[in-house]
C-alpha positions, 0 to 999 in steps of 0.5 A: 500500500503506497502512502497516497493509498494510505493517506486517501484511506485515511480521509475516508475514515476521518470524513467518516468520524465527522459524518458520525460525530454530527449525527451523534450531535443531532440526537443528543440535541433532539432527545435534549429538546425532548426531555426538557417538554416531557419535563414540562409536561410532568410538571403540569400533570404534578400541577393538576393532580396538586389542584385536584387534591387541593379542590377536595376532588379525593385521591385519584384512584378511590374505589367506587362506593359500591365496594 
């Protein structure tokens, strides 16, 4: 293998990793978007289920009378 040979294997893998490294960017960015709404979301819902009991609605999961 000539050192051209090498040296052209050698971009090929590099411009590989740079393919990889965006790739491995994007889906930390995208599952970093993701959680910050489903914390958000989670808030909200512990929010809600707050002002349920604070509305003197019960526990969520209260069995019917007829048990």
């Amino acid at each position: 293998m000539s050192d051209e040979d090498r040296f052209i294997d050698i971009e090929i893998k590099l411009s590989y990793q740079e393919n990889q490294v965006d790739a491995l960017n994007r889906t930390i960015y995208e599952q970093g978007r993701r959680i910050d709404q489903l914390e958000a979301l989670v808030a909200k819902l512990a929010e809600h289920v707050r002002a349920l009991r604070d509305a003197g609605q019960g526990p969520l999961n209260e069995k019917p009378p007829h048990y």
